[in-house]
Structures are given as structure tokens and as C-alpha cells.
C-alpha positions as CSV (number, residue, x, y, z in Angstrom):
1,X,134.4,371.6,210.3
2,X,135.5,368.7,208.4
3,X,138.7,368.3,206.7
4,X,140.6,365.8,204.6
5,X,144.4,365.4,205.9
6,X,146.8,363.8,203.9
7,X,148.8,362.5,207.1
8,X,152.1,360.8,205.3
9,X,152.9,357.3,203.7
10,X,150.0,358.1,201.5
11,X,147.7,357.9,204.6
12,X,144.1,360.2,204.1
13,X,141.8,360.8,207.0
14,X,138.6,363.1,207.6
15,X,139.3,364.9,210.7
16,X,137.0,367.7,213.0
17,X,139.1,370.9,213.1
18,X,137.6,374.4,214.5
19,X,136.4,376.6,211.5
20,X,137.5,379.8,211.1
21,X,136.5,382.8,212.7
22,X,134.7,385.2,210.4
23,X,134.7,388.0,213.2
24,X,139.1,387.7,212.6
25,X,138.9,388.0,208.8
26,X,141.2,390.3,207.2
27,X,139.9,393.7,205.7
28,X,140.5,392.4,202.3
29,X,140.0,388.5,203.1
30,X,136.7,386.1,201.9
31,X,135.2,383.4,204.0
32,X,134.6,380.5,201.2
33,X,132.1,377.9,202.3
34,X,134.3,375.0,199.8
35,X,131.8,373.3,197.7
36,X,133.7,371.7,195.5
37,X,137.4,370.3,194.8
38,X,139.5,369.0,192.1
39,X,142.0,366.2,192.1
40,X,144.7,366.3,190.0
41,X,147.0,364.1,188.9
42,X,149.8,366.4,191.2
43,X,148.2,365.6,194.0
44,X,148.8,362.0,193.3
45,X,152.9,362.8,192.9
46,X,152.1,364.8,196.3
47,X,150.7,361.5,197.9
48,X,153.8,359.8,196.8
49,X,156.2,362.2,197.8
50,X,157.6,363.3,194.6
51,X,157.3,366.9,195.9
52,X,159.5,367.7,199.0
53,X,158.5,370.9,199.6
54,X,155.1,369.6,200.2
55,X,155.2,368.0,204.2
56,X,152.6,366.2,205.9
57,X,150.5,366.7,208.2
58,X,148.7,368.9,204.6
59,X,145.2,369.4,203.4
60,X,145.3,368.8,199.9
61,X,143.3,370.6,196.9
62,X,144.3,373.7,194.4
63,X,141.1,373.3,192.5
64,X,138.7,374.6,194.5
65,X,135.1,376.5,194.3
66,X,132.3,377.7,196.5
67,X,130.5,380.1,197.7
68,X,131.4,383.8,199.8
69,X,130.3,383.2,203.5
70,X,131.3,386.3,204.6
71,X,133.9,389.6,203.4
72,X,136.2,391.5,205.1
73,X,135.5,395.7,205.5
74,X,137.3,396.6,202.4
75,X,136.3,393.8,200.1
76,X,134.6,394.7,196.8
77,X,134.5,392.0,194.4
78,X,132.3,389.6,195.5
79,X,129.2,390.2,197.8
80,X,127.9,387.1,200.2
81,X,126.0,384.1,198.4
82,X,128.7,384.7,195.4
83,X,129.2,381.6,193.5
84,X,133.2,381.8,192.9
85,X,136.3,379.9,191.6
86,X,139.6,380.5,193.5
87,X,143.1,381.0,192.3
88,X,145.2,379.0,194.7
89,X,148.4,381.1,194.5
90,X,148.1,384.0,196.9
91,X,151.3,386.6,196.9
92,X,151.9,389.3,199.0
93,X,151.1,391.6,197.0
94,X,154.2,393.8,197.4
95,X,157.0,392.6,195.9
96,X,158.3,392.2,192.4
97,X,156.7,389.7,191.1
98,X,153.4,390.8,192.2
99,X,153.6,393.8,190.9
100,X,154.1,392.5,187.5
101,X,151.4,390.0,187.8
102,X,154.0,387.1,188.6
103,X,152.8,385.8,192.3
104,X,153.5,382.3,191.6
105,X,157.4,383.6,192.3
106,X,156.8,385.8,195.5
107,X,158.7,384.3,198.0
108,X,156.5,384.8,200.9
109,X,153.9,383.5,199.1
110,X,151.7,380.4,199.3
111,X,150.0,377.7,197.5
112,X,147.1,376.0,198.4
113,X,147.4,372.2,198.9
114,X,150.9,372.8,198.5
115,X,152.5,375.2,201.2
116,X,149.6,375.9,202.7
117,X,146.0,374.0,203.7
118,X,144.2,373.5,200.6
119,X,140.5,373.2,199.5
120,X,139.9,369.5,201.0
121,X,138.0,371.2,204.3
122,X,134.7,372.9,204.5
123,X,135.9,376.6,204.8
124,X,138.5,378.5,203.8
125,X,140.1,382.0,203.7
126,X,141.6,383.6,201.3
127,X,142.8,387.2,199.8
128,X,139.7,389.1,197.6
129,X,142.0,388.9,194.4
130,X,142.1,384.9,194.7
131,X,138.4,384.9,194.2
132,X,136.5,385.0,190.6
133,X,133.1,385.1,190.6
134,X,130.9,382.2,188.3
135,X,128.1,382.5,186.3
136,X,124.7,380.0,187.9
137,X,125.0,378.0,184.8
138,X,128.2,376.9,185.7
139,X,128.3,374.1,188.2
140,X,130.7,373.9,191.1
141,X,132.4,371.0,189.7
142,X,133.1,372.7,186.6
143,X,134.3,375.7,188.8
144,X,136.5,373.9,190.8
145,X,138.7,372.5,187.6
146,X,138.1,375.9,186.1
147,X,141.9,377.1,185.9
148,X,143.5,379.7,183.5
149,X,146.7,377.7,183.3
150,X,146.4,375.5,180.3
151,X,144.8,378.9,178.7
152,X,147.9,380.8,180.1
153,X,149.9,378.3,179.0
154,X,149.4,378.3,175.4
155,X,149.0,382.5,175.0
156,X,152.5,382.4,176.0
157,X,153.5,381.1,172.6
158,X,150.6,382.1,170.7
159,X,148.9,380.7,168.0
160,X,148.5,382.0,164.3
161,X,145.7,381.2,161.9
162,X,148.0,379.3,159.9
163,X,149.5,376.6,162.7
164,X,149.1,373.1,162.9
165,X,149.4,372.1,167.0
166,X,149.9,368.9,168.8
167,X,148.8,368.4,172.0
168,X,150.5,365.2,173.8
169,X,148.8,363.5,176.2
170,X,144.8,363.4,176.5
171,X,144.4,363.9,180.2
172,X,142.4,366.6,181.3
173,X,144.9,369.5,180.7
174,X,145.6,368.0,177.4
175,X,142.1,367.7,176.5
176,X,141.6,371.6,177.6
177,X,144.3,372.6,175.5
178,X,143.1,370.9,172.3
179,X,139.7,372.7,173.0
180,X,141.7,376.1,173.4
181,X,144.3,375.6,170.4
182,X,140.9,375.4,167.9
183,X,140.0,378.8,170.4
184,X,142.5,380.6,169.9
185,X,142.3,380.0,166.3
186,X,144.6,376.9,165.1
187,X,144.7,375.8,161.5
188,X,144.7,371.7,163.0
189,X,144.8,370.6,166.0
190,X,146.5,366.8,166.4
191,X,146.0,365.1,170.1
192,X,148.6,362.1,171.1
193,X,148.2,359.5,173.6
194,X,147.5,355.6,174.5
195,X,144.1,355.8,175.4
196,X,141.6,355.1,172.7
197,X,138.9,356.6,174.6
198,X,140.4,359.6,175.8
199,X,141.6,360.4,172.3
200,X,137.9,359.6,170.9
201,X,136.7,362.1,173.8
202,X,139.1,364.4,172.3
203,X,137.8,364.1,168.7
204,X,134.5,365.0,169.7
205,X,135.6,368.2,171.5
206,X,137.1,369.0,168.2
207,X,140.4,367.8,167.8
208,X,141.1,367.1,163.4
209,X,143.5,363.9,164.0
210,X,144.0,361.4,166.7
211,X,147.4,359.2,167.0
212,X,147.3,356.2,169.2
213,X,151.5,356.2,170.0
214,X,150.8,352.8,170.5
215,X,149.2,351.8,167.4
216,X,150.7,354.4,165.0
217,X,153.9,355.9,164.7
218,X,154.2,359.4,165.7
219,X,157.1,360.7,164.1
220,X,155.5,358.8,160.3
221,X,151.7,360.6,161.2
222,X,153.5,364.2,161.8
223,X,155.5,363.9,158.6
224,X,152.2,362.8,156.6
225,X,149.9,365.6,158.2
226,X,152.4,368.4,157.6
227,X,154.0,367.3,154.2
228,X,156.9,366.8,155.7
229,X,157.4,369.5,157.9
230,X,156.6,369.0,161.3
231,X,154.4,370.9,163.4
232,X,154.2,374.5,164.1
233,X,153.9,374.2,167.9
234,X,153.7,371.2,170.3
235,X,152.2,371.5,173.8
236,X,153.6,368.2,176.4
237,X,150.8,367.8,178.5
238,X,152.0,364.2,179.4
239,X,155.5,364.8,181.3
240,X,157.5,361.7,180.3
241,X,160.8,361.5,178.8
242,X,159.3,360.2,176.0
243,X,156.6,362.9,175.4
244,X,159.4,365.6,175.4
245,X,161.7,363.6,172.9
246,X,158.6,363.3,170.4
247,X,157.9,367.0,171.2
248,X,161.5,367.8,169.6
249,X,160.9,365.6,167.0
250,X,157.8,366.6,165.5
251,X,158.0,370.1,165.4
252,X,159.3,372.0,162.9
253,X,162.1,374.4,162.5
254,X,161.7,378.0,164.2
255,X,158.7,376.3,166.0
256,X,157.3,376.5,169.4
257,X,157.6,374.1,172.3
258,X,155.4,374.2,175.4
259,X,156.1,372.3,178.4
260,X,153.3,372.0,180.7
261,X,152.9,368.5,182.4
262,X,155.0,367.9,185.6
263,X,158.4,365.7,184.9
264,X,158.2,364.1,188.5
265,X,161.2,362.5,188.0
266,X,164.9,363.9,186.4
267,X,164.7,362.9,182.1
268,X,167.5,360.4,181.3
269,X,169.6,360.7,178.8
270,X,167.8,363.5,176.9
271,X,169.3,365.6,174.3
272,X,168.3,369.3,174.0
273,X,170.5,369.2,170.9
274,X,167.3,369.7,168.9
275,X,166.9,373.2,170.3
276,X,169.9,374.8,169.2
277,X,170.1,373.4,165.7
278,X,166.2,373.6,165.0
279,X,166.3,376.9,166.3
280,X,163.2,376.5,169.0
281,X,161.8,378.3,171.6
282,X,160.5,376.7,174.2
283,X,158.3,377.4,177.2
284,X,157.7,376.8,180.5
285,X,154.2,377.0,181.9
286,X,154.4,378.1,185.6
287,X,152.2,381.2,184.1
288,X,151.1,384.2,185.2
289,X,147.7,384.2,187.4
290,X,146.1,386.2,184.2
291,X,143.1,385.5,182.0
292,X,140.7,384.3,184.6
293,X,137.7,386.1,182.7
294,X,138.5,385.2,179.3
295,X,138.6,381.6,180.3
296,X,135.2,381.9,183.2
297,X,133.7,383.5,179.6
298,X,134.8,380.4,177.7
299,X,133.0,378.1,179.7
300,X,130.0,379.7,180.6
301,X,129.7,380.2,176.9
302,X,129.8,376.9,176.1
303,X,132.8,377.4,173.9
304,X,135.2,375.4,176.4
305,X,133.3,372.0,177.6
306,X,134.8,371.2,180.7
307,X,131.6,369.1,181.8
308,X,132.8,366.3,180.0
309,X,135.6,366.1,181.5
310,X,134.0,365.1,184.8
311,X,133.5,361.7,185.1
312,X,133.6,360.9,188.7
313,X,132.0,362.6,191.6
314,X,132.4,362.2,195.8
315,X,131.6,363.3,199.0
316,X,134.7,364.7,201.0
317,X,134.2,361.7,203.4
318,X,135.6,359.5,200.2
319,X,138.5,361.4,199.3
320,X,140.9,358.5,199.9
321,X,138.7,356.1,197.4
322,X,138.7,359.3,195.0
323,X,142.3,359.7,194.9
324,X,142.5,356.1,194.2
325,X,140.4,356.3,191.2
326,X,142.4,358.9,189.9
327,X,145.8,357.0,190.5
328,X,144.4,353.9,188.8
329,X,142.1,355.7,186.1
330,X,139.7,353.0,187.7
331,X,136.1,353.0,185.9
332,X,137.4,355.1,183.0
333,X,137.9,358.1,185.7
334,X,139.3,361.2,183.7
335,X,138.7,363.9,185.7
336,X,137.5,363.5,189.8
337,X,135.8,366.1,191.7
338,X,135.0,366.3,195.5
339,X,131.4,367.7,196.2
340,X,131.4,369.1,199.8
């Protein structure tokens, strides 16, 4: 089979390797014939070696989706020919935090692309409760960046009827989570970034108010939109220093902060002194591997787009090229997916 290897120095190269052997699968284990792949922005960090824990020789790809080849004895979710999604944190199963629905923390666990081979190959095995099966109208690129985390994410704080939310940062997770704040039943939702076209992408998937941090000031936009006030909950989907300074900033006292894009490098000189004397709470986002059919619902619904998103397609033999569009946003690329 084919496989992409990220091989060090930021080095990519399509390789032969043996496929598995269905006749060896585990009693609860799927064979996934990979059909498609996300790339996301982390695997760029991963490329530059911003993530120790992640060593080369590594197969890259945590957004994956394809079909059921074949199903160990005891399987009984999915049948062969299912169309599926994968979660790409697998737990033992045993311990702790998998009992309480926490298997991001197991430590004997893996992640995909991370500790372990990801989905940048043409097969793939994995555990019968890492695999969600898809509706036919939903295509495998919109299967493979078809994650519950950003939906996760931003149940963890929850969201009241009456709540004005910014969102900072109109990547793809940012532009998810302007699409679920209106879900999950904001009052407003604000979206904050430095691309003009991503924001205006944003504004037609429903967000109320854009804010070009480069052509408007923030901190004077949150103050006219909220009398004054601030906002009732702010979701950092951009990961700078500077994203989390304006997230203490513009919300309001008592509010809610949730930190969900991936701070590759230590924040200097920030103060947390906000916290304590506005009385937040704050989040981390790391989030339980929950609400898989609430979120398959949304999209097959039509109710989360994630279609638009998609603005670049290639073959597996191009993933070096596709990681490059995604490092230099070349073309307009938002969101890249690997067809297989």
C-alpha cells in the first residue's frame, strides 16, 4: 500500500509498505480502506517540530474517513461497505479515564498521526468505538474534517439564549465554532481575524459582526456591540499571545473563556491577572471523545456547512505540495483534504 511518511527536517515521501492483514484483525478491530484525510494546521507545527513527542520516521493525519474493509468477530457497529469517520484517539479501554469517557488521558493510549501511524496511508486499523458511521450525502472530504472537538469544546462552557460570543480567529475551527455558537443558540455571534475573506466566509455562514483586528480596534468594537460590557464568552481559536490577551479583554465579568487553538510556542509576558479580578472561568479544550452523533447530525442536516470549508483537494501522491498550501494559505487554501 501506499503511504505518506513525514521522514524529518520537514522531509515528505510516498513510500510502498505491506498492508495489513485482515485474517490478524482483532475481535473488536475495523479494516478502513482511508479515503480521505485532513490537514490541519497541527500538522504543520508537527512538520516543524514544535511537538517533541511526535518523532520521525511518522505517518501523518488525525482527520481521517473511509470505508469498513473488513470487521473483526465481535464487531457490531459498522457492517463492510460502511461509509465512516474515525476518532483518532484510541484508549485502552480499561483505565480511568476511559471509563469516564476521558481516552484522550489514558496513558497507554495513542493518537493517530501523532504517537502512532496516522491516516496518510491507504489502510488502516483501528478499535470498533473509533469508527462513526456517515450518512451517503456526506462526502468523504467532509467526513474526514468531521470532528466533535470544536462542538465539545464549546458545550463545555455552554451557551445561554441570552450570550453574545466571540470567536477569534477565522480558520477552519474558528469558522466551525461561529456556525455552532448560533447552534447552540447564541444571542450574537462576533468572529475576529485579519483576513477579509475568511471573515466574509464567516458572515455568510451566519456570523452578526465581523472585526478586521487590523482595520478596527477590537477592544473599541466589543465595547460598542455590548454597551459597554464585554462579551459573555470568547472562544481563542487563533493561539497567539495576542488572541489570548484580547480574549481577557473583551469579555465580561463572571464570563467564560475557551482556549482551543494550539499555543506552539510559551506566551511572553502574559498576565492572568484578569482571571482573578474579573472572576473568569476558563477552559481548556483537550475534550472528551463525546458528541460524535449530534455533530454527524449537524452536518448531514445541513445545519453545520462544512463543505465550504473545503477549498483545496489532492491525491495522496501530492501531500508534500498540500501541506505547503496549507502552511502558506497559497491560493486562498482554508481547509486542505487528501482524496485517496
Amino acid at each position: 500500500m501506499k503511504r505518506s511518511i513525514w521522514s524529518g527536517d520537514g522531509r515528505v515521501e510516498l513510500v510502498e509498505a505491506p498492508a495489513p492483514d485482515a485474517s490478524s484483525l482483532g475481535p473488536t478491530e475495523v479494516l478502513i480502506r482511508v479515503k480521505a484525510v485532513g490537514i490541519c494546521r497541527t500538522d504543520i507545527h508537527i512538520l516543524d517540530g514544535r511537538f517533541p513527542q511526535v518523532q520521525p520516521p511518522r505517518v501523518l493525519g488525525h482527520e481521517i474517513a473511509g470505508i469498513v474493509e473488513q470487521v473483526g468477530s465481535q464487531v457490531t457497529r459498522a457492517r463492510i461497505g460502511s461509509r465512516v469517520t474515525c476518532d483518532s484517539v484510541v484508549g485502552c479501554g480499561q483505565c480511568y479515564f476511559c471509563r469516564a469517557g476521558s481516552r484522550q488521558f489514558c496513558v497507554t493510549g495513542y493518537e493517530l498521526g501523532f504517537t502512532r501511524d496516522g491516516g496518510c496511508q491507504e489502510w488502516l486499523v483501528l478499535p470498533e468505538e473509533n469508527i462513526h458511521p456517515i450518512a451517503d450525502s456526506i462526502s468523504m472530504e467532509e467526513a474526514a474534517i468531521l470532528d466533535m472537538e470544536v462542538y465539545a469544546a464549546l458545550r463545555k462552557p455552554g451557551i445561554r439564549s441570552s450570550d453574545i460570543v466571540l470567536i477569534e480567529g477565522p480558520g477552519p475551527a474558528g469558522l466551525v465554532a461561529s456556525q455552532v455558537a448560533r447552534i447552540l443558540g447564541a444571542r450574537c455571534v462576533l468572529l475576529s481575524g485579519d483576513s477579509g475573506k475568511r471573515l466574509e466566509l464567516g458572515k455568510s455562514l451566519g456570523v452578526d459582526r465581523t472585526i478586521h483586528i487590523h482595520k478596527e480596534d477590537l477592544a473599541q468594537v466589543i465595547q460598542q456591540e455590548t454597551q459597554g460590557r464585554g462579551v459573555d464568552l470568547v472562544m481563542d481559536c487563533a493561539g497567539t499571545a495576542e488572541s489570548f490577551r484580547q480574549a481577557l479583554e473583551a469579555v465580561a465579568p463572571g464570563g467564560r473563556v475557551v482556549l482551543y487553538g494550539v499555543y506552539p510556542d510559551p506566551l511572553p509576558q502574559v498576565s492572568i491577572v484578569p482571571i482573578i479580578l474579573k472572576d473568569l472561568v476558563v477552559y481548556g479544550s483537550l475534550s472528551d471523545r463525546k458528541y460524535w452523533d449530534e455533530v454527524i447530525a449537524l452536518v448531514e442536516t445541513g445545519r453545520l456547512n462544512l463543505k465550504r470549508l473545503i477549498t483545496h483537494t489532492f491525491p495522496l501522491e501530492e501531500t508534500a505540495k498540500a501541506y505547503d498550501y496549507v502552511r502558506h494559505q497559497k491560493d486562498g487554501a482554508l481547509k486542505v483534504v487528501l482524496q485517496l
